[in-house]
N, CA, C and O atoms as a MOPAC input file, in Angstrom:
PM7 MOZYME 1SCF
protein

 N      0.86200 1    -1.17000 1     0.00000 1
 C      0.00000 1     0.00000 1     0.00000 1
 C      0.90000 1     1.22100 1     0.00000 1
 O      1.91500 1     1.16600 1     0.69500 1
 N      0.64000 1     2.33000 1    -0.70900 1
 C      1.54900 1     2.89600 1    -0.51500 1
 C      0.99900 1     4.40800 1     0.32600 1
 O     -0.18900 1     4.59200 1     0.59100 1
 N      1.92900 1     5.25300 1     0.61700 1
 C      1.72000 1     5.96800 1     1.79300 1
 C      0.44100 1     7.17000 1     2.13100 1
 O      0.02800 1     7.73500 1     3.14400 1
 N      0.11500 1     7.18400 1     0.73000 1
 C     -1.28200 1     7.78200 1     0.88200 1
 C     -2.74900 1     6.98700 1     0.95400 1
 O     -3.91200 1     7.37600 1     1.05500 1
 N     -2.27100 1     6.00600 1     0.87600 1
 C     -3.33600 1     4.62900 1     1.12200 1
 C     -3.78300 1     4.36800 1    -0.42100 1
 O     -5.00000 1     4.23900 1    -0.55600 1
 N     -2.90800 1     4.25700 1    -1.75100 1
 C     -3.01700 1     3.53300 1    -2.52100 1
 C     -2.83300 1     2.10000 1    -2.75300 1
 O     -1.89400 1     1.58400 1    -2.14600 1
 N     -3.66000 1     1.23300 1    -3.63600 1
 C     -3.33200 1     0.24700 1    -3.27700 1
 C     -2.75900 1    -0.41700 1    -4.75000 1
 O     -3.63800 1    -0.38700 1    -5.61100 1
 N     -1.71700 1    -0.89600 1    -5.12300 1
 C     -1.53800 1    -1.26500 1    -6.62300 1
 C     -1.22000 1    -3.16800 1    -6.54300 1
 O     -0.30000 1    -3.90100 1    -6.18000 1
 N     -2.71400 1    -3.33500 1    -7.16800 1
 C     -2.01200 1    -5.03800 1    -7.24600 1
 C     -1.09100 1    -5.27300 1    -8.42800 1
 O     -0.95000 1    -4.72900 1    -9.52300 1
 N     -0.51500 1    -6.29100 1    -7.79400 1
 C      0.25000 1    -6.68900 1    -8.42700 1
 C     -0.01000 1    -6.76300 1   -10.10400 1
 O     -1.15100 1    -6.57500 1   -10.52400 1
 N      1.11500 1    -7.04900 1   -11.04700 1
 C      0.91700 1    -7.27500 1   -12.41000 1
 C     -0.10100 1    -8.46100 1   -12.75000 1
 O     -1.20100 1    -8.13600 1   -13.19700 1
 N      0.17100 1    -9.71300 1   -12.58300 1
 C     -0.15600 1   -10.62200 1   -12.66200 1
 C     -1.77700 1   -10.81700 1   -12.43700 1
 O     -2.49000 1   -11.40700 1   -13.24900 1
 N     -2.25100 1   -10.22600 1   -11.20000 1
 C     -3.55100 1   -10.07600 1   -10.78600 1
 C     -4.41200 1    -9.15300 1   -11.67500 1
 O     -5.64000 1    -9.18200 1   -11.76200 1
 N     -3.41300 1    -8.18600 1   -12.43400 1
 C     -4.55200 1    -6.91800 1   -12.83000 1
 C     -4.68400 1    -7.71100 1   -14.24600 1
 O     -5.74000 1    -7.59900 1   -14.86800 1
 N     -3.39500 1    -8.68300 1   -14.87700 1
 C     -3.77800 1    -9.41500 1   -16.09700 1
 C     -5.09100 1   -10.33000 1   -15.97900 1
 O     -6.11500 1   -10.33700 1   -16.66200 1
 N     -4.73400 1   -11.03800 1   -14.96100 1
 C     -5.99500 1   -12.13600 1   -14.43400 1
 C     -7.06100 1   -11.36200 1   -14.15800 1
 O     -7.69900 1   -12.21000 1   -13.53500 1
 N     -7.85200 1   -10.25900 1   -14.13900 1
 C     -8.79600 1    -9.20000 1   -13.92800 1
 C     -9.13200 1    -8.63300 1   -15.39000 1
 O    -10.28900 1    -8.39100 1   -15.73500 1
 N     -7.78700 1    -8.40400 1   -16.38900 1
 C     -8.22400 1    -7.30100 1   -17.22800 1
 C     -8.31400 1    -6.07000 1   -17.00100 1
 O     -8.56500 1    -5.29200 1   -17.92100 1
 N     -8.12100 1    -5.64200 1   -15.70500 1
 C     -7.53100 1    -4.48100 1   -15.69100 1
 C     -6.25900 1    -3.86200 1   -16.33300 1
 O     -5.16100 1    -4.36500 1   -16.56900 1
 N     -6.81100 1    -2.45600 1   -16.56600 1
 C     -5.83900 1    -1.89000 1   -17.97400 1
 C     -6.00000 1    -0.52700 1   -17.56700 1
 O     -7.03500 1    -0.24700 1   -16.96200 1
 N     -5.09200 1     0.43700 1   -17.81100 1
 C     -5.13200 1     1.68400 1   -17.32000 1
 C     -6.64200 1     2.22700 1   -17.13000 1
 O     -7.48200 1     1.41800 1   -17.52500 1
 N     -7.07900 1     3.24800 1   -16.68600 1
 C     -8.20700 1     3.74800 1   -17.00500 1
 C     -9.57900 1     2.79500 1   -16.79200 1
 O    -10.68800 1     3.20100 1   -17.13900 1
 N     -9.38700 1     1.63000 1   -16.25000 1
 C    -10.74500 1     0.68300 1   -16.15800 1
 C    -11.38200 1     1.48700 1   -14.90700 1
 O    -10.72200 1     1.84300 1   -13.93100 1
 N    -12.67300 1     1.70300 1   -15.07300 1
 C    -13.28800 1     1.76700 1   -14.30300 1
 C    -13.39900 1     0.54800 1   -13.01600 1
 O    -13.57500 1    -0.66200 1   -13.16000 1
 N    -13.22400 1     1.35600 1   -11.69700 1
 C    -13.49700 1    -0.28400 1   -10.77500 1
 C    -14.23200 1    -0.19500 1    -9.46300 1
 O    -14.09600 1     0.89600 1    -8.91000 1
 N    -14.83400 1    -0.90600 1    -8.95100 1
 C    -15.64100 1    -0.75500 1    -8.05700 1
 C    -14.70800 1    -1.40200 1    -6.41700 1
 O    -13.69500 1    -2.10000 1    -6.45000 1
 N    -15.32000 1    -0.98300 1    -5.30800 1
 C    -14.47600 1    -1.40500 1    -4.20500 1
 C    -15.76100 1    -1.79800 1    -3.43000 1
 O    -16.65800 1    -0.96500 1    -3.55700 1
 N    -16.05400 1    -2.84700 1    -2.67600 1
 C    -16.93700 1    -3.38200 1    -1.57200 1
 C    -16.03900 1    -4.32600 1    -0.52000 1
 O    -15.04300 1    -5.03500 1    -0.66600 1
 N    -16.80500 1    -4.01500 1     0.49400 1
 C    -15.91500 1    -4.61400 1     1.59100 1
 C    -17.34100 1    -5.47700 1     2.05300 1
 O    -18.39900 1    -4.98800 1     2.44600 1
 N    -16.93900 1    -7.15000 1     1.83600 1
 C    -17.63700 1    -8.70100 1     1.97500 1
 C    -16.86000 1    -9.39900 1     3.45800 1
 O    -15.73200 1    -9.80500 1     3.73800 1
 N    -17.90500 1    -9.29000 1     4.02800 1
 C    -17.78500 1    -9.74100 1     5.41500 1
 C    -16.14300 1    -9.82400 1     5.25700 1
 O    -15.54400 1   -10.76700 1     4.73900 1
 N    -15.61600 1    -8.77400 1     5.74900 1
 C    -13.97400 1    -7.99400 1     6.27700 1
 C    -12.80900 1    -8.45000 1     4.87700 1
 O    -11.59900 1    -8.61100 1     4.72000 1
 N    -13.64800 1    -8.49300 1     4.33900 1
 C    -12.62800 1    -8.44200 1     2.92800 1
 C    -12.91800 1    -7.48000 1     1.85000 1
 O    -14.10200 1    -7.21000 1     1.65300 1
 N    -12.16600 1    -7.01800 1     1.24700 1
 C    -12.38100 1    -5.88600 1    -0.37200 1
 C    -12.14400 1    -6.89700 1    -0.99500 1
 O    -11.44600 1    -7.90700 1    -0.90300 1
 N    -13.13900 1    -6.26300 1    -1.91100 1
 C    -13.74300 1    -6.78000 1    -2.72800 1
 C    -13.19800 1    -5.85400 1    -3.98800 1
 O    -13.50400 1    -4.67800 1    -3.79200 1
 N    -12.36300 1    -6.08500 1    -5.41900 1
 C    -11.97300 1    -5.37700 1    -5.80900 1
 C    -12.82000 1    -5.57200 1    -7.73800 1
 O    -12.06000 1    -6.29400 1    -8.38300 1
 N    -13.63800 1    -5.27700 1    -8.32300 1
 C    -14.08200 1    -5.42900 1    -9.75300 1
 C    -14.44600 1    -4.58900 1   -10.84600 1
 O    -15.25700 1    -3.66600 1   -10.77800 1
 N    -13.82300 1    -4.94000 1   -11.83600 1
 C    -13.94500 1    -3.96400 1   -12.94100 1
 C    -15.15600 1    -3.59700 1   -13.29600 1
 O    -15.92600 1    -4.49600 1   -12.95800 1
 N    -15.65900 1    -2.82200 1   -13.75400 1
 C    -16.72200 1    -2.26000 1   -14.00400 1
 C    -16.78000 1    -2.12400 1   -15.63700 1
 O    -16.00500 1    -1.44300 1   -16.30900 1
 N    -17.93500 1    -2.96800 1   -16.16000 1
 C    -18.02800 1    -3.38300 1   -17.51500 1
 C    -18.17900 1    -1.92000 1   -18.46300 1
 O    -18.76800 1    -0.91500 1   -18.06600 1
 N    -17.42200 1    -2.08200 1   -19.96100 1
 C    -17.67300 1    -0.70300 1   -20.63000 1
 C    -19.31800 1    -1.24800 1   -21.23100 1
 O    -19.73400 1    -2.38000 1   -21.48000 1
 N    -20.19100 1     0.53700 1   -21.34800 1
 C    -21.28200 1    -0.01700 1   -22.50600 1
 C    -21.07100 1    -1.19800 1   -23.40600 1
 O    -21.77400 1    -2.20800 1   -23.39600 1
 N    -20.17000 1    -1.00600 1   -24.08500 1
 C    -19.29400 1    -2.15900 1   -25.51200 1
 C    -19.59500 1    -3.29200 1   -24.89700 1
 O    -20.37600 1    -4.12300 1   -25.35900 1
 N    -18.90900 1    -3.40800 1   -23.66500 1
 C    -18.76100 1    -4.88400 1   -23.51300 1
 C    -20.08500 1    -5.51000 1   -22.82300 1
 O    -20.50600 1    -6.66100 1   -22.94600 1
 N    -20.52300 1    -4.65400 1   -22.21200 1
 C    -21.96600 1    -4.85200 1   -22.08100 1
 C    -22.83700 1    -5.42500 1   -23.11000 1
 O    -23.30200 1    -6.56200 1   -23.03300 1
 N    -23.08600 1    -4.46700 1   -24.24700 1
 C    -23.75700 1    -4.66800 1   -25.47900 1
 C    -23.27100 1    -6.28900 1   -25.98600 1
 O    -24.05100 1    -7.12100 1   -26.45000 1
 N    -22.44500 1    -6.40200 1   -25.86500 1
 C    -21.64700 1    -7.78600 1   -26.64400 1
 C    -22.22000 1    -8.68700 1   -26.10000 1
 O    -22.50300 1    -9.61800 1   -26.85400 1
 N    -22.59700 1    -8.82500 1   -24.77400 1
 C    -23.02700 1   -10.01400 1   -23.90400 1
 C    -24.36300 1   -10.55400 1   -24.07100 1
 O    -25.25900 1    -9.71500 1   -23.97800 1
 N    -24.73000 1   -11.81700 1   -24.30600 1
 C    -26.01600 1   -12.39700 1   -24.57200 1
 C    -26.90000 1   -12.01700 1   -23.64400 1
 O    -26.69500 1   -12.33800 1   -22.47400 1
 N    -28.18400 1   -11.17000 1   -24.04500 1
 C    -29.40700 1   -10.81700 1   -23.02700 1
 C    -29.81200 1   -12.04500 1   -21.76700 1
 O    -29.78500 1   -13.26200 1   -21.94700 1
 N    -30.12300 1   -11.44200 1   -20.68400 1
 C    -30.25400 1   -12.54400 1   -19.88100 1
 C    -31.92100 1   -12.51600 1   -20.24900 1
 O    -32.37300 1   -13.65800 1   -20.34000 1
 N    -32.60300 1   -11.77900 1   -20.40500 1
 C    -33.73600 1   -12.05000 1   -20.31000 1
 C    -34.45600 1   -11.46900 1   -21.85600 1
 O    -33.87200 1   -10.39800 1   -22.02600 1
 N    -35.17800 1   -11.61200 1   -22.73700 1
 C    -35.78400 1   -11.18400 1   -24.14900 1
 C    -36.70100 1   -10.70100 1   -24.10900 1
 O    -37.35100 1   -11.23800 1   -23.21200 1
 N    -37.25000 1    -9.92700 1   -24.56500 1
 C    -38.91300 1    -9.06000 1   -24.32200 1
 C    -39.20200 1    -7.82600 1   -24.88100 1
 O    -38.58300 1    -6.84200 1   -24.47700 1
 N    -39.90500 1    -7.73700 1   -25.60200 1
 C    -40.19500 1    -6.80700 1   -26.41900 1
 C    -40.85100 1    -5.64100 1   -26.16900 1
 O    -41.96900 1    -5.94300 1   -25.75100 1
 N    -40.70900 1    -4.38700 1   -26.21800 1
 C    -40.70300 1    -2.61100 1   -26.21800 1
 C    -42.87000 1    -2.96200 1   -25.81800 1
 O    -43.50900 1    -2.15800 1   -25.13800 1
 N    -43.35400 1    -3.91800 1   -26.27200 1
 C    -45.15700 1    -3.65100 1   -25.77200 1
 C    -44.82200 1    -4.38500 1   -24.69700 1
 O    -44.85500 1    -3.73800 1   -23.65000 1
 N    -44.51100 1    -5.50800 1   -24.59500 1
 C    -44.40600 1    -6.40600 1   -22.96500 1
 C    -43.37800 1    -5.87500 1   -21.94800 1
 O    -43.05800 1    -6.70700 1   -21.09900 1
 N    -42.56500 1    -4.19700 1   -21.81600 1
 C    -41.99100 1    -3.95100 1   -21.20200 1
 C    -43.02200 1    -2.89700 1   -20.60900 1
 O    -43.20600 1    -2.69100 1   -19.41000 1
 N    -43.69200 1    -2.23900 1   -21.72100 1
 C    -44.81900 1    -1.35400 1   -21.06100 1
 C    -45.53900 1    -1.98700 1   -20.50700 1
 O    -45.94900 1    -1.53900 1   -19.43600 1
 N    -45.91500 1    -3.01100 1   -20.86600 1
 C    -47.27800 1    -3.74500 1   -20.01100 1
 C    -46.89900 1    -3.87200 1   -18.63800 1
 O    -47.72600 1    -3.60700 1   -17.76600 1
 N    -45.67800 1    -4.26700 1   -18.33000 1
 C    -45.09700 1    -4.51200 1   -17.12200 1
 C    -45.12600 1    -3.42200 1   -16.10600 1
 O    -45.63400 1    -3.43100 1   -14.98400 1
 N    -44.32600 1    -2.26300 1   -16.87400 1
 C    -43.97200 1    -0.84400 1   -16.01200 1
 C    -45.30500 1    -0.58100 1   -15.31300 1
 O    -45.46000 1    -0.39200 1   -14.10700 1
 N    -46.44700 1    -0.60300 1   -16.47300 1
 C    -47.76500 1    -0.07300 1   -16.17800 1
 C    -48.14800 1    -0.95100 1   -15.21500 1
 O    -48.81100 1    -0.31400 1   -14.39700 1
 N    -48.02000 1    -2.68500 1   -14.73500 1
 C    -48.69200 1    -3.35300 1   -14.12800 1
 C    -47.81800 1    -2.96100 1   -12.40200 1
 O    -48.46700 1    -2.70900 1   -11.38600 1
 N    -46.74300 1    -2.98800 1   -12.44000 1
 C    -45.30500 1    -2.23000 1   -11.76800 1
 C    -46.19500 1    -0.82600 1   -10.89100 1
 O    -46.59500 1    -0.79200 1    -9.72700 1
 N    -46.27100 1     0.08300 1   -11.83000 1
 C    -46.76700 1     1.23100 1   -11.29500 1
 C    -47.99800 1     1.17000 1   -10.07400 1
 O    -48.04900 1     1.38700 1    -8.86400 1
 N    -48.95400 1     0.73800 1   -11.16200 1
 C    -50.03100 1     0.64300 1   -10.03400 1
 C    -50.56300 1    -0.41900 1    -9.34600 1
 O    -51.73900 1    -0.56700 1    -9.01400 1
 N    -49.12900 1    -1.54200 1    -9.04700 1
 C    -49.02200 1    -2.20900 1    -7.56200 1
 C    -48.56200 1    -1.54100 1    -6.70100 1
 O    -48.90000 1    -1.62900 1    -5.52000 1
 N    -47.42200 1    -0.49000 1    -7.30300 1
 C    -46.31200 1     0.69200 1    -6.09200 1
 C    -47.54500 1     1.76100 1    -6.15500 1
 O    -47.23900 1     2.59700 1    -5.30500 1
 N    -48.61200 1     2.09300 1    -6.65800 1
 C    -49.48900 1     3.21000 1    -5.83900 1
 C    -50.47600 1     2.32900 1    -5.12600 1
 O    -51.34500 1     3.09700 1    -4.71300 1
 N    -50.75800 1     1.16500 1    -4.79600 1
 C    -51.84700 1     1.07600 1    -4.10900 1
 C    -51.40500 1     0.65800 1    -2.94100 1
 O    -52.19400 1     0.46000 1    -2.01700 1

């Protein structure tokens, strides 16, 4: 760690991660451990197979069914 409380892992780890200059990364601390993960670009997002499929009328139907369970 260095003296301003940076922390630089090692080479090897940031290859095994994909970390690369400039990656966005997230920090959580899991019952007394950090937790250290890259944070996906749009791109690589987009690239990834949908977890779930559904089409622009069955997303409204939802929001709308969504809505007015959260007002009543």
């Amino acid at each position: 760690m260095g003296s301003k409380g940076e922390i630089f892992p090692p080479k090897e780890i940031r290859e095994k991660l994909g970390l690369r200059p400039r990656t966005r990364i997230k920090y959580e601390v899991k019952e007394g451990r950090l937790v250290v993960e890259a944070i996906p670009t749009l791109q690589e997002v987009m690239k990834e197979t949908p977890a779930v499929e559904t089409t622009v009328d069955e997303f409204k139907k939802f929001r709308k069914e969504l809505s007015k369970k959260l007002e009543s």
